[in-house]
C-alpha positions as CSV (number, residue, x, y, z in Angstrom):
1,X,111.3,78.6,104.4
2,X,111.3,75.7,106.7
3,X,109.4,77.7,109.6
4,X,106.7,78.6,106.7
5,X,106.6,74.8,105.9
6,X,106.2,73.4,109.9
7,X,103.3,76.2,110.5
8,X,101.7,74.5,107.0
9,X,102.1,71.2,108.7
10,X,99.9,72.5,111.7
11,X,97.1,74.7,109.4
12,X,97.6,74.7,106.0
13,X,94.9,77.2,106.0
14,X,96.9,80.3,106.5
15,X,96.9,82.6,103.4
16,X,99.3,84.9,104.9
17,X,101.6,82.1,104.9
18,X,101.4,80.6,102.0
19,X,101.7,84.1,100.6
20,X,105.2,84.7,102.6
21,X,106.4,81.4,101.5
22,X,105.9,82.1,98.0
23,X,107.7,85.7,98.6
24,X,110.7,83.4,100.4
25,X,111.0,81.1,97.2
26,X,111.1,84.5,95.3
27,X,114.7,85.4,97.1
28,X,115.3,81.9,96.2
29,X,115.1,82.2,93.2
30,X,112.5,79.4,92.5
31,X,109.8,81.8,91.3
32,X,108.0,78.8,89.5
33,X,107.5,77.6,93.2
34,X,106.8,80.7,94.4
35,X,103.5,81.5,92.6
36,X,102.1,78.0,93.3
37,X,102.1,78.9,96.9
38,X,100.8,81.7,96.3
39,X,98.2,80.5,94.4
40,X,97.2,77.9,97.3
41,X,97.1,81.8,99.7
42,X,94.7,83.2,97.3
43,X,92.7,79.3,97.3
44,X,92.4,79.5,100.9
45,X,91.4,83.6,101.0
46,X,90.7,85.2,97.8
47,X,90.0,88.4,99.9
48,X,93.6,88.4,101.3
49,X,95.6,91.2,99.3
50,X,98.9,90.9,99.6
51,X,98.8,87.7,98.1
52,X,97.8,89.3,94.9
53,X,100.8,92.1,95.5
54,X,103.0,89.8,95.8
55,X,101.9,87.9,93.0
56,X,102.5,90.7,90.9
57,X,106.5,90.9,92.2
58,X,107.3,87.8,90.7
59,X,105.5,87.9,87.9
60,X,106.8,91.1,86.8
61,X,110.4,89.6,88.1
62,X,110.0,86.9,85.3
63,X,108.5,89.4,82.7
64,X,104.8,88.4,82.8
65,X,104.0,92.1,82.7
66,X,100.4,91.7,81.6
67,X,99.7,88.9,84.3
68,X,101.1,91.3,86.7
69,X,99.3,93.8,86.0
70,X,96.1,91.6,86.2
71,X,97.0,90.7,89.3
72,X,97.8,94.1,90.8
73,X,94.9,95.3,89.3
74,X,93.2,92.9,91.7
75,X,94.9,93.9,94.7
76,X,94.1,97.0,94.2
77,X,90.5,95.8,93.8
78,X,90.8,95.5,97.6
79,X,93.1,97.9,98.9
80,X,92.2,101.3,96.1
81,X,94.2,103.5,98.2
82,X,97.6,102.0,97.5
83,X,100.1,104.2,95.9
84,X,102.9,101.6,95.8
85,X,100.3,98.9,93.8
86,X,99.6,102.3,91.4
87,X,103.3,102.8,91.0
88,X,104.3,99.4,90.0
89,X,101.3,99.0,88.0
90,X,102.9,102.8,86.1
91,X,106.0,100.9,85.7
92,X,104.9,97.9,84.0
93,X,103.0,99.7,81.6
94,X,105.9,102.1,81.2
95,X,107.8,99.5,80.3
96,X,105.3,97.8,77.8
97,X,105.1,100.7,75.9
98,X,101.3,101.7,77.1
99,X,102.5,105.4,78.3
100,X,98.9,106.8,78.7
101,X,97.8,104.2,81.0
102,X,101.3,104.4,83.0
103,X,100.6,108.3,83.2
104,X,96.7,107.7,84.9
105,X,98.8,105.0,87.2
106,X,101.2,107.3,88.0
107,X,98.7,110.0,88.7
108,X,96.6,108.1,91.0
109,X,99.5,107.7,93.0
110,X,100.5,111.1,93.4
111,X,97.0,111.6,94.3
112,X,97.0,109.3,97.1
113,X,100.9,110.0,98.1
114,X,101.4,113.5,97.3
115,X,104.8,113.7,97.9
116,X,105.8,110.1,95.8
117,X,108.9,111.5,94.2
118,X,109.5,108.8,92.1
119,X,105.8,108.5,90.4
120,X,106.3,112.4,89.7
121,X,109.5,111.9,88.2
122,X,108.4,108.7,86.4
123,X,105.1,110.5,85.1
124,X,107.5,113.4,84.0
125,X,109.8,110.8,81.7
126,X,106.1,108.8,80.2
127,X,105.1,112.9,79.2
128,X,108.7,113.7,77.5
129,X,108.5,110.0,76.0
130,X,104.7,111.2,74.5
131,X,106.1,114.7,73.1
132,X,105.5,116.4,75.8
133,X,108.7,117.9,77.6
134,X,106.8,121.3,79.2
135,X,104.1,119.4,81.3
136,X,107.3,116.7,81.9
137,X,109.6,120.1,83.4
138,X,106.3,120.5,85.4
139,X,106.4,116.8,87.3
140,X,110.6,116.8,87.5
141,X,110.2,120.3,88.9
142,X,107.6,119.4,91.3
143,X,109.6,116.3,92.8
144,X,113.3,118.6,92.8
145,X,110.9,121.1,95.4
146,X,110.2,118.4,97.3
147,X,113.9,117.0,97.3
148,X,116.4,119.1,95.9
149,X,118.6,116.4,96.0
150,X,116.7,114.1,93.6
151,X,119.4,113.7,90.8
152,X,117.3,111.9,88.8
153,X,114.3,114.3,88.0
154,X,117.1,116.8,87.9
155,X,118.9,114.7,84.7
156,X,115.5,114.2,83.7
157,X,114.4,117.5,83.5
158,X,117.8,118.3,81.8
159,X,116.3,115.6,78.9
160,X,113.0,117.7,78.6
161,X,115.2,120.4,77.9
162,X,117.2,119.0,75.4
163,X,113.6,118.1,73.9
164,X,113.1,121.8,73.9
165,X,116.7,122.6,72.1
166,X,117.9,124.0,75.4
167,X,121.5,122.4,75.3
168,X,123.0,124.6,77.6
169,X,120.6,124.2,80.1
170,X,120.3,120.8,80.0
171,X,124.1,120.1,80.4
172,X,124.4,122.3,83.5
173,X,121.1,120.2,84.9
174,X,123.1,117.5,83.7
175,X,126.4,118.5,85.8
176,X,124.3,119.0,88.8
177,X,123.1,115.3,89.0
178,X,126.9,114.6,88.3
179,X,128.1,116.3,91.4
180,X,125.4,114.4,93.5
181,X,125.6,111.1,91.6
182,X,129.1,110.7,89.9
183,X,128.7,107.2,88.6
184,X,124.7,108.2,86.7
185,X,125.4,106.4,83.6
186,X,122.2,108.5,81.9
187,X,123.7,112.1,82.9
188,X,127.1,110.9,81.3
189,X,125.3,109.7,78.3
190,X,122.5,112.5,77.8
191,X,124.9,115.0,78.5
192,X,127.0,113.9,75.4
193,X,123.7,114.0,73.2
194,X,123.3,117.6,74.4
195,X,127.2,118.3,73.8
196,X,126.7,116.5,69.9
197,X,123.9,119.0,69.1
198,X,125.9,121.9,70.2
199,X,128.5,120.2,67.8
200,X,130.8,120.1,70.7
201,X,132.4,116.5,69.8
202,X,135.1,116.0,71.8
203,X,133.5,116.4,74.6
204,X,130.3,114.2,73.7
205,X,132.4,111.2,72.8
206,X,134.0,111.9,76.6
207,X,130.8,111.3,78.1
208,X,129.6,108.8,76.0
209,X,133.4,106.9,77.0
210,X,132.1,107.9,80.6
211,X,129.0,106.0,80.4
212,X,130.4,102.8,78.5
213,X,133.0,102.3,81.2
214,X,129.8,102.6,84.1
215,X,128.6,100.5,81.9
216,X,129.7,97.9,79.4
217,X,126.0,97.1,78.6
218,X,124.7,101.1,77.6
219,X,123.6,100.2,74.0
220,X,122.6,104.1,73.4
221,X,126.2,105.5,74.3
222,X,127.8,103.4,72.1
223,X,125.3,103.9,69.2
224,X,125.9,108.0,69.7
């Protein structure tokens, strides 16, 4: 932070700088701080792009979804060809609930990065969340071609089974991510949903145990 500040002190006209030294206060921690100098970046070159990229990071790290998204929405204004900006952009408005504008986000990154696992596997989760598990095992298939060892589009696609009342074949998806991810708190805790609807209790409340002691915090094991 101090080398950002002593190149300031010599041209305080640098966007790039400003933008970096906003991104520094980020691992910091002082994310109030942070946007202000990036604010001053975009001041001294609205056309500079990572400015507004970065802006989005820490306004999405303190849950201003919609203001990140305004802002990636800018950066990608300038740079369309992006497929991390369309990804994060998919996973903000995953996470606000707007699943068919995550699903074009997520699309035009897979356009422009063909082989961006995660988008496909994310795309695949917003099209099981929107009742569609078929075209969702299409996208978690897809991305397990491309890396056979992606465990999770291979839980995943065990969830659009279960969708689809295939129990069986979901918990044996379900193992698989196991063996490559032990500790995958949502295999331990989907895996019990699909061994409760096969009325096979013991075993569910093992895997819901499973996921509670990965993790204290797993609302949905202890619910189930």
């Amino acid at each position: 932070l101090r080398y950002f500040d002593d190149a300031l002190k010599i041209n305080d006209q640098q966007a790039s700088v400003w933008s970096n030294r906003g991104m520094a206060l980020k691992g910091l921690d002082r994310f109030d701080e942070g946007l202000q100098s990036i604010e001053k970046s975009i001041k001294v070159d609205p056309k500079f792009a990572e400015s507004f990229y970065n802006q989005a990071n820490i306004l999405a790290k303190i849950g201003r979804a919609k203001d990140a998204i305004l802002a990636l929405d800018r950066y990608i204004n300038l740079v369309p060809k992006s497929s991390l900006a369309f990804f994060l952009k998919g996973n903000l408005l995953q996470h606000e609930g707007n699943l068919s504008d995550a699903v074009k986000s997520y699309e035009s990154a897979i356009e422009i990065h063909p082989q961006f696992i995660e988008a496909m596997n994310n795309l695949g989760l917003c099209l099981v969340d929107m009742g569609n598990p078929e075209l969702g095992l299409v996208y978690f298939d897809r991305a397990i071609s491309i890396q056979p060892t992606f465990y999770e589009s291979i839980a995943n696609k065990g969830v659009a089974l279960e969708k689809l009342g295939r129990y069986e074949d979901a918990i044996t998806l379900y193992n698989k991510a196991l063996e490559l991810k032990p500790d995958f708190v949502n295999a331990h805790q989907n895996k019990g949903v699909s061994l409760d609807r096969l009325d096979k209790l013991e075993e569910a409340l093992e895997c819901y145990d499973r996921a509670i002691f990965l993790d204290p915090k797993c609302g949905s094991a202890y619910f189930n």
